[in-house]
VOGU-3710 file (C-alpha; in Angstrom, 3 decimals, decimal comma):
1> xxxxxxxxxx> 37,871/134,777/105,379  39,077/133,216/102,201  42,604/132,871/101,630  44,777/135,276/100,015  45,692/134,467/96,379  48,961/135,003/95,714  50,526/136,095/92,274  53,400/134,774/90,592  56,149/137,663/89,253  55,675/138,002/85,980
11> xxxxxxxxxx> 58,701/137,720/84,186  60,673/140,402/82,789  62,878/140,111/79,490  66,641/140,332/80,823  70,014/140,952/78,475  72,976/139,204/80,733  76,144/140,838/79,138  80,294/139,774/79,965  82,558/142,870/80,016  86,178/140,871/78,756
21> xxxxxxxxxx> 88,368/142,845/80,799  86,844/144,317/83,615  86,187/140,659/84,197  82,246/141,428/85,063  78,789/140,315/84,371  76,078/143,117/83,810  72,342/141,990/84,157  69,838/145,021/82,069  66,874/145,429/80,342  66,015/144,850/77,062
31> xxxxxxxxxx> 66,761/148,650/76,105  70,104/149,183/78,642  68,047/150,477/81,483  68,325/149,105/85,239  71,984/147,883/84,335  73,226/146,284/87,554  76,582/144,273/87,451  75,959/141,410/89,117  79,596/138,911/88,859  82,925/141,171/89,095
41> xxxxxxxxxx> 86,306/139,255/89,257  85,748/136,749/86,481  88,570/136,120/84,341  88,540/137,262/80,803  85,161/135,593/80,456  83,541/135,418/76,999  80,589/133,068/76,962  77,413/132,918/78,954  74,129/131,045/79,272  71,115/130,780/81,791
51> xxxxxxxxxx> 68,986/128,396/82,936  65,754/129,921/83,660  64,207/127,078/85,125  66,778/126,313/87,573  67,497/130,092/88,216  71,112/129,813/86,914  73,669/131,634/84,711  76,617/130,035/83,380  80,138/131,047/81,892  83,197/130,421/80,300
61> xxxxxxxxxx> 86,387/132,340/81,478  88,937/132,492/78,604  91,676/133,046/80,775  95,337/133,397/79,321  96,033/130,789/76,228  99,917/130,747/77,012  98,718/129,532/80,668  95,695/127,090/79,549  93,877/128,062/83,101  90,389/128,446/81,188
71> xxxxxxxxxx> 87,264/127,340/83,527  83,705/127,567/83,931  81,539/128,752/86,389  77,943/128,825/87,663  75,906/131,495/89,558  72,257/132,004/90,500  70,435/134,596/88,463  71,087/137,515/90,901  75,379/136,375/90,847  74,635/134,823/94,252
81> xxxxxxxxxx> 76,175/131,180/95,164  79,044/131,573/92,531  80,955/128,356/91,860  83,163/126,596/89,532  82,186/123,476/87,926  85,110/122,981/85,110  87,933/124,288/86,919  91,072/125,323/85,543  93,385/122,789/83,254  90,060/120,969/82,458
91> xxxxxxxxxx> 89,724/123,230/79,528  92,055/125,509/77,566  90,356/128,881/76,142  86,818/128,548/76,770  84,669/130,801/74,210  80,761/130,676/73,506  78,637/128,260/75,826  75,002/126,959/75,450  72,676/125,023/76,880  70,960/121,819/76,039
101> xxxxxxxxxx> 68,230/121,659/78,732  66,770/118,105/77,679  70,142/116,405/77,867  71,190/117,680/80,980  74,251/119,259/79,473  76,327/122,284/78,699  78,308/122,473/75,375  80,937/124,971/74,512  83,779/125,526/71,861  87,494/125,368/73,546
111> xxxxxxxxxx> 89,881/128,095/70,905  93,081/127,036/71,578  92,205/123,675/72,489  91,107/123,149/69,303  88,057/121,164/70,194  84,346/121,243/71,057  82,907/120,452/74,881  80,443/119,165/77,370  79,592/118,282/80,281  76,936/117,987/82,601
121> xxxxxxxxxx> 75,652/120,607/84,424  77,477/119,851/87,292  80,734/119,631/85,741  81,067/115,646/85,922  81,421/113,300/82,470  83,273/115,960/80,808  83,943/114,947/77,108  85,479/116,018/73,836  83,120/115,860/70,665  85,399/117,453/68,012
131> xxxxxxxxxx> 89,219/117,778/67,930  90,297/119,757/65,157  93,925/119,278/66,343  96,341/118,455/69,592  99,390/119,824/70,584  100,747/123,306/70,776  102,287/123,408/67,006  98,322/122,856/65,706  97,300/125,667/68,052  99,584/127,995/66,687
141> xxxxxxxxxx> 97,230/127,293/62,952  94,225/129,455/63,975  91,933/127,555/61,581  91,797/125,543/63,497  90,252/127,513/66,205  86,899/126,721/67,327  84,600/129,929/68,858  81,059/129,660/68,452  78,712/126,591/68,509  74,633/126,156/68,365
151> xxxxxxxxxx> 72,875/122,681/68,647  69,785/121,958/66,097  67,786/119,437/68,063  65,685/118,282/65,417  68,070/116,824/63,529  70,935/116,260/66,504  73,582/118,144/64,876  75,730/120,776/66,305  77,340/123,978/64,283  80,625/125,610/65,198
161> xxxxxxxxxx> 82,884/128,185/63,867  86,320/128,208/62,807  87,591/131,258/62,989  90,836/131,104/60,978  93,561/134,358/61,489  92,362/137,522/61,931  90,687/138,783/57,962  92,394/135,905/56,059  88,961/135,116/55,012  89,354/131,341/55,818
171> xxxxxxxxxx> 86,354/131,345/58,584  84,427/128,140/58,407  81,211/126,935/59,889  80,824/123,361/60,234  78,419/120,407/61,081  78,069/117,159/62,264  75,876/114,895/64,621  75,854/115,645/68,292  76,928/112,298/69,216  80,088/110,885/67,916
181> xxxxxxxxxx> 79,495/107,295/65,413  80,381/104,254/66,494  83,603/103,351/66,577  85,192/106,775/65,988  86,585/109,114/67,994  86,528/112,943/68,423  89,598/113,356/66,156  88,735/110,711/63,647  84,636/111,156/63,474  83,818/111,420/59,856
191> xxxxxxxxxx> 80,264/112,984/59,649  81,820/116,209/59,825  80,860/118,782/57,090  81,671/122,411/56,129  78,812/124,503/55,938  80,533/127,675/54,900  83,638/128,704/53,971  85,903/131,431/52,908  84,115/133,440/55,384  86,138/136,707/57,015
201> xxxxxxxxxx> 86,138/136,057/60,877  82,856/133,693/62,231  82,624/133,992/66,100  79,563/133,311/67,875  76,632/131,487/66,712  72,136/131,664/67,430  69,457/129,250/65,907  66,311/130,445/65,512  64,342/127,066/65,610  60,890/127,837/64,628
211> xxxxxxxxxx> 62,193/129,364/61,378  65,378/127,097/61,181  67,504/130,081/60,506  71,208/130,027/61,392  72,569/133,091/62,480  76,462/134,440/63,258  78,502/137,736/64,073  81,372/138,128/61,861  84,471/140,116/63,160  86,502/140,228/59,490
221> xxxxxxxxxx> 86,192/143,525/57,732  83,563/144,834/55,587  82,384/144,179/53,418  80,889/140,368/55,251  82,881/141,374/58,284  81,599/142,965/61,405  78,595/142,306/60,393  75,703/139,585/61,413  74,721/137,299/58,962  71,760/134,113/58,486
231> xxxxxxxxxx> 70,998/131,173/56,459  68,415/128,589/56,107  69,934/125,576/57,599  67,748/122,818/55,846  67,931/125,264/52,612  71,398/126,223/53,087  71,798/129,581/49,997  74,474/129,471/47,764  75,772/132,858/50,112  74,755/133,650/53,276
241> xxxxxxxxxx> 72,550/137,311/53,958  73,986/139,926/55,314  71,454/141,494/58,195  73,285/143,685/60,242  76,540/145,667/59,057  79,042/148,600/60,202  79,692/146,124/63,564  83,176/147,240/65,479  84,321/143,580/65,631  80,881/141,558/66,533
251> xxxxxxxxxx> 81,016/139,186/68,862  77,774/137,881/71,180  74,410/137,279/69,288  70,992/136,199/70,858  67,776/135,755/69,917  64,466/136,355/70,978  62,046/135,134/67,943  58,501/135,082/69,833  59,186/138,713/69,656  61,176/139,457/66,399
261> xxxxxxxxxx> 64,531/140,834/67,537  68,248/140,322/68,002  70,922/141,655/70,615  74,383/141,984/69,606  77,525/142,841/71,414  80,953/143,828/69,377  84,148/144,775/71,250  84,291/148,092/70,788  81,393/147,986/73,986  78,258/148,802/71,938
271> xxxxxxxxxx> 74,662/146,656/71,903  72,760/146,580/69,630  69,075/145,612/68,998  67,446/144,768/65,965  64,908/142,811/64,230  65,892/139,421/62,697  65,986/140,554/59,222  67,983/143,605/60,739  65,259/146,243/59,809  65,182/148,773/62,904
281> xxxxxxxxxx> 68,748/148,517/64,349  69,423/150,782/67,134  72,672/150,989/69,172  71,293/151,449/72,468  74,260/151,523/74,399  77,905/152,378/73,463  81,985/152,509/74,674  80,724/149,907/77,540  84,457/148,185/77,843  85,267/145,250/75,375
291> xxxxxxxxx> 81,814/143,482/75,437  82,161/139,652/74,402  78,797/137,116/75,326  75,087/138,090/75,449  72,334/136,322/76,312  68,287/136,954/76,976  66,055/135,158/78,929  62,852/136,081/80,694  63,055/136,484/84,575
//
């Protein structure tokens, strides 16, 4: 008798979505159905990867700023094996996280800390890459805040937002080289460069690499706030397109380009899908809690 062939799972597109302050992780479809909450107890958490390949989700728990107990932590796919790998006092207010799969190493923007991350995937050789300030009188100047970050490999630069206070319109996105030049430091490093300013609110941040298209949620107020916006990064426009408006305070962006569409979380609890030029939006689910993070992956 010949043996059995066995087939593989095929994988199914997944949106992995952090609820701020019930402190959960939902795991859904791609149109809100078969929503399972698969973390609970996490602790005012705001960014999240996964790893498909090694069957793992990571995220970043905010915590409370005044108490600088921000960590990170790691789960399989299913929420199973939980663990912390940056634990609290290793990081301040940890916001959007990604992944760098060919380094070995997770990247994230630190708010209040006023600096941008990494480590590696196990939490060891921890570094700072940018320090927009030190010390609690430069946290208390919120441009100097850093939220949302995306790596363009091609190059080896990294983006990152800078908030600023809440509608002042003095968000910036910058960029600079991954790796710090010789002989500088994360404080002094002088390749870094604004690539927009006088923006509303910039939080998080998606690169879609095959079109090298920068894309952000922006929490301001209309008319560029709460709204989702691109640019060419090698082509960089004058202003930056508007794609997706009438947000309640945007927040978590991801892409999924093979297949033309964007999700996007805003903290009034809605998602949203739509294509990325924004044609087709649909709110498919609404008043979910204070959504922050969203990623996809396939499963």
């Amino acid at each position: 008798m010949p043996n059995a062939v066995t087939k593989s799972t095929p994988a199914i597109p997944r949106l992995f979505v952090l609820e701020l302050n019930a402190g959960c992780i939902h795991a859904m479809k791609t149109d809100g159905s078969e929503r399972t909450t698969i973390v609970t107890g996490c602790h005012l958490p705001d960014g999240i990867v996964v790893d498909v390949e090694a069957g793992h989700i990571y995220w970043t728990n905010m915590g409370i700023p005044s108490l600088d107990d921000g960590s990170i932590e790691r789960a399989d796919i299913d929420g199973k094996n939980r663990k912390t790998i940056v634990p609290q006092g290793h990081t301040h207010t940890p916001k959007q996280i990604i992944l760098d799969k060919k380094s070995g190493k997770l990247y994230w923007c630190d708010r209040e800390g006023m600096r941008l991350m990494r480590c590696n995937l196990d939490g060891s050789r921890l570094e700072t890459l940018i320090e927009a300030g030190r010390g609690e009188a430069d946290s208390k100047d919120q441009t100097r805040w850093c939220v949302g970050l995306a790596i363009d490999p091609k190059f080896g630069r990294i983006y990152w937002t800078q908030k600023g206070p809440d509608n002042a319109g003095l968000g910036r996105i910058f960029r600079a080289n991954v790796e710090i030049p010789a002989g500088q430091t994360a404080a002094t490093r002088s390749d870094i460069e604004i690539f927009y300013d006088g923006l509303p609110e910039p939080i998080d941040l998606e690169i879609d690499h095959k079109n090298r298209v920068l894309y952000w949620t922006d929490r301001g107020d209309p008319p560029r706030g709460n709204t989702v916006n691109r640019a060419s990064i090698d082509h960089k426009p004058a202003e930056s397109e508007i794609v997706v408006t009438h947000l309640m305070e945007g927040i978590g962006i991801a892409l999924d380009v093979p297949n033309d569409r964007m999700f996007v979380t805003d903290f009034a609890g809605s998602i949203y899908s739509a294509r990325l030029d924004g044609s087709g939006e649909r709110n498919f689910l609404f008043a979910q809690g204070n959504l922050t993070g969203i990623a996809y992956a396939e499963v």
